[in-house]
N, C-alpha and C positions, 0 to 999 in steps of 0.2 A: 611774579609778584601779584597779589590779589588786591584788587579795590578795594578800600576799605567799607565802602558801602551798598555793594553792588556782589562783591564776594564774588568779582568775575575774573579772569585774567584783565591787569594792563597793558595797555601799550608798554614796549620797549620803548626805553629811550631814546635808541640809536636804532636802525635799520639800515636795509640795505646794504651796499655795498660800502659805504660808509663808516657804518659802522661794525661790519666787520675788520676792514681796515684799522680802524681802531682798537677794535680790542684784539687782534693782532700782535698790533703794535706796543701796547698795553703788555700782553703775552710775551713776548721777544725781550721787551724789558726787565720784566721778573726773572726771565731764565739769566739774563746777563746780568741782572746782581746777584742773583743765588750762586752762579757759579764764580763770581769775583771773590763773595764776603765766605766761599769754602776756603781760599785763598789763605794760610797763617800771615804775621804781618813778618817782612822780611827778617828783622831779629831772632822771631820764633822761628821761623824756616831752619835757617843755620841750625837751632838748639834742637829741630828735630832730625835735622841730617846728622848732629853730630852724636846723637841718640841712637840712630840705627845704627851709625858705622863702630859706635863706641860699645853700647850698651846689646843691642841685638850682634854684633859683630863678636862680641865673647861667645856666643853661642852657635851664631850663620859663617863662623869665619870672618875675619879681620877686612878681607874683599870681598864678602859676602856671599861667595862660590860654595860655601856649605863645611861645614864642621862636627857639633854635636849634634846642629839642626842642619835642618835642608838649606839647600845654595835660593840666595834670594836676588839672581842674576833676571831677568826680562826674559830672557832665553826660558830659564827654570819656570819662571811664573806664568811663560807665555797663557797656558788654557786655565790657571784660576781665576774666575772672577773677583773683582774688586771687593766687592760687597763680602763676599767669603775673608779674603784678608784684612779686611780692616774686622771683620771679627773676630778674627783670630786674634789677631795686635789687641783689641778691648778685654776680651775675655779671659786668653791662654788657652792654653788645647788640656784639657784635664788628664790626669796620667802620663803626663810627657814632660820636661823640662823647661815646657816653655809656659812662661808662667801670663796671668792678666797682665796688660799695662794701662788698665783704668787709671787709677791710681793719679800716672804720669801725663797722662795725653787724654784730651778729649774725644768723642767719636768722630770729630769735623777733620781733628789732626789723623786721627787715627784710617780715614776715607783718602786722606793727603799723600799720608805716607803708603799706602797701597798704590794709590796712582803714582804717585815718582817711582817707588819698587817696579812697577809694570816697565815703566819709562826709560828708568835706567838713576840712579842717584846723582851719578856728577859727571864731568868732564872725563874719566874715566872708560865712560858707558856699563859701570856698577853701580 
């Protein structure tokens, strides 16, 4: 930050070890709400599990082990990255039958439902 009259660098306001400590702390916080408020609220949860098992399930198989599309099992997905799948899920793969699902889901659900797919969807371990 510049002084406004001197046009020099100011002091920080915090130093030392103090303030690193602080905005540390500061740091740690942001990351534990950013990854809570990725979180759907538990209503929506349900309506997007019942979305993959229903709606991707005509196409991944009903257990999700693979059908028109590829099996969407932990095991299957193990080496794709998240980031890759949840674009897939927004976009759709062009020229294949898997279509966007913009539309239905936002990108936040859409990052969601990739990490549960990695994870495993339910009780099952699909």
């Amino acid at each position: 930050m510049l002084d406004a009259r001197s046009r020099r660098p100011s002091p920080a306001p915090h130093t030392g070890r103090a303030g690193c400590r602080l905005a540390a702390a500061l740091a740690a916080a942001a990351v534990a709400t950013a990854a809570h408020a990725a979180d759907p609220p538990p209503a929506r949860e349900a309506e997007l599990v019942r979305l993959v098992r229903q709606d991707c399930g005509s196409c991944h198989g009903m257990t999700l082990r693979g059908g028109l599309g590829p099996p969407l099992t932990p095991q299957a997905l193990a080496d794709r990255p998240e980031a890759m799948l949840a674009a897939t899920i927004i976009h759709g793969r062009p020229g294949t039958a898997m279509p966007p699902w913009r539309p239905f889901v936002t990108e936040a659900e859409a990052d969601w439902i990739a990490s549960r797919l990695k994870r495993g969807l339910g009780d099952d371990g699909r």
